[in-house]
C-alpha angles and dihedrals in degrees: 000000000000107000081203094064089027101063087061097061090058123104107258098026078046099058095041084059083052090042091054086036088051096045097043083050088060094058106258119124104245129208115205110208118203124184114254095248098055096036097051082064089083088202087062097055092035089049094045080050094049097042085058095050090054092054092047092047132178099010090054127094128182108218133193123204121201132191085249090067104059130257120328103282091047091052092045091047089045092054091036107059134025100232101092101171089068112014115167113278094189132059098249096047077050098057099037108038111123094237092061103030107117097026147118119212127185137205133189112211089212083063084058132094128234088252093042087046094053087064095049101090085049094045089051092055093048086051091052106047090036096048087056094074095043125081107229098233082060092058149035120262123219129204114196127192108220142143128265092271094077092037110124126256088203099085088165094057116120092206102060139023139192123229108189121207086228124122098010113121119070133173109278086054091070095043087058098045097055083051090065091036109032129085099224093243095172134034135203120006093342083060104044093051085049088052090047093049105054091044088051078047110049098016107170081008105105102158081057098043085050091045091044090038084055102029111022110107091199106257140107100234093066089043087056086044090053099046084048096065099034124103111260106233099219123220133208090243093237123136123285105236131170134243135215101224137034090275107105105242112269086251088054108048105098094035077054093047095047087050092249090121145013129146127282117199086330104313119095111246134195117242110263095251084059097050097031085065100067117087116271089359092109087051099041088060091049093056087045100048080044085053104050089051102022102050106060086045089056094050091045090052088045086056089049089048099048087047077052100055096029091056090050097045092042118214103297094049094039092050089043085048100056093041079059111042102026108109105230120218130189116261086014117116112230102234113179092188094085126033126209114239096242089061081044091070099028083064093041087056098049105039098034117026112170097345098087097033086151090056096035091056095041087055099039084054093055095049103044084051086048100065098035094056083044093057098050098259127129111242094235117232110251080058094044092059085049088058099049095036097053088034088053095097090058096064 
């Protein structure tokens, strides 16, 4: 498995590859920005390039200029027609040769050379204002991958368009990746709040969610080890402020291009060495990431266990029970259809002792899982595997 190619084949990468398909197809000229950090992998931009070759399909075509072959436009002519004894040398004799009409072609930067990559801008200028004049169904259309240097200012032209890589991986992205890449260390609900976790950690991180998925023993300590020795992606320091399309905000773009911030779900984030440095930040995800799993399947085994006790005591001694053990406080309405987990286990200890220690434990987990997560502590893992591991009859 490759995690370059992969990371196109995911939902929302997946869409922005449609989106520049989709766009191109329509007759406008794209830019695919990527971020520095990503573009400078070459396997990430040639397999973005490659990815929106295959949704355009038969009437695209990847090219791939080279000094030999003149200046830009010449290499471009020469891998854009066939006839290579007079290929177009101008913009317009580019766009609108017959060989090319009709077409998208596509060109990865990281395929150009430094000479090639200082006419770019240019070239891109020339594209623009030429394109203009032409009807797109009298001309190619090309879609470059470049970095946000080369991005346009013009957000308002009708020739060529930016599509920025911002704001496009969400959750579920990372939960399918780590499907392709992890080792399933872990089942059931061990598995799932390792699963959470990574995703609350790294977040738009993918490289980190596949190195924690395969490396990460489970505990805090080697989170805190890891982030230690980890480079520290610095930020500007400026605010972080949303925006309301998928452009980084102008404050944010170099943050964005050095790989400090992108947008998570909407809101801009900060990249997880950044966070992970402050102090308790590392803690307070995991317990987030523990709430958001861990809570609902407590609640689910308390029921279990209530339907348990109630079905040993019968109606007249649970009711008697719960009259007895429930704490009372002012303003609070007294319910006896559903029974708080500590009575659980008051009533388990009195009715039952001994009798019941397998009872007794599960509840005494849950419980004790219960009030740490409610108090804003991470349930730690050797305990977590306790929990599942006692709790495991009431499934």
């Amino acid at each position: 498995m490759n995690l370059a190619e992969d990371i196109w084949n995911l939902p929302s990468p997946a869409a922005y590859v449609r989106e520049i398909a989709r766009v191109a197809q329509a007759g406008q000229h794209v830019l695919a920005v990527l971020p520095q950090h990503i573009a400078t992998k070459a396997d990430y931009s040639d397999t973005l390039a490659a990815a929106i070759g295959r949704e355009i399909g038969g009437y695209s075509q990847r090219v791939y200029p080279t000094p030999g072959q003149g200046t830009l436009v010449e290499a471009l002519g020469f891998n854009m027609t066939n006839d290579f004894d007079n290929a177009p040398v101008t913009v317009p004799t580019l766009l609108t040769h017959p060989d090319s009409v009709g077409r998208t072609f596509i060109c990865d930067i990281s395929d150009l050379m430094d000479d090639h990559q200082s006419e770019l801008l240019k070239f891109l200028d020339r594209l623009d204002a030429e394109s203009r004049s032409i009807g797109s169904s009298e001309r190619s259309t090309l879609v470059f991958v470049v970095t946000r240097e080369f991005a346009r200012e013009d957000a308002s032209s009708v020739a060529l368009v930016n599509r920025w890589y911002w704001d496009r991986v969400a959750r579920w992205d990372v939960a399918a990746l780590l499907a392709l890449h992890g080792r399933l260390q872990e089942v059931g609900i061990l598995g799932e709040a390792r699963l959470e976790t990574i995703i609350e950690i790294a977040k738009w991180d993918l490289e980190l969610a596949v190195e924690l998925e395969q490396e990460w023993n489970g505990s805090e300590v080697d989170l805190d080890r890891r982030f230690a020795t980890r480079p520290i992606r610095g930020t500007s320091g400026k605010p972080l402020r949303r925006s309301d399309d998928k452009t980084p905000p102008e404050s944010l773009v170099e943050d964005w291009d050095a790989g400090s911030v992108d947008s998570w779900h909407g809101l801009p984030t900060l990249n997880p060495t950044v966070t992970a440095s402050h102090p308790d930040t590392l803690s307070r995800l995991i317990w987030s990431a523990q709430s958001r799993v861990l809570l609902p399947w407590i609640e689910l085994r308390r029921t279990r266990v209530e339907q348990i006790v109630r079905q040993k005591l019968g109606v007249a001694r649970m009711t008697a029970a719960i009259n007895e053990y429930t704490t009372r406080y002012p303003g609070v309405v007294f319910d006896t259809t559903l029974v708080e987990v500590s009575t659980l286990l008051r009533i388990i200890n009195a009715r039952f002792g001994s009798s019941e220690e397998r009872l007794r434990l599960s509840t005494q987990c849950l419980l004790s899982a219960r009030n740490r997560l409610a108090h804003l502590n991470p349930i730690p893992h050797i305990q977590l595997v306790e929990l599942a591991q006692t709790c495991s009859w009431l499934e």
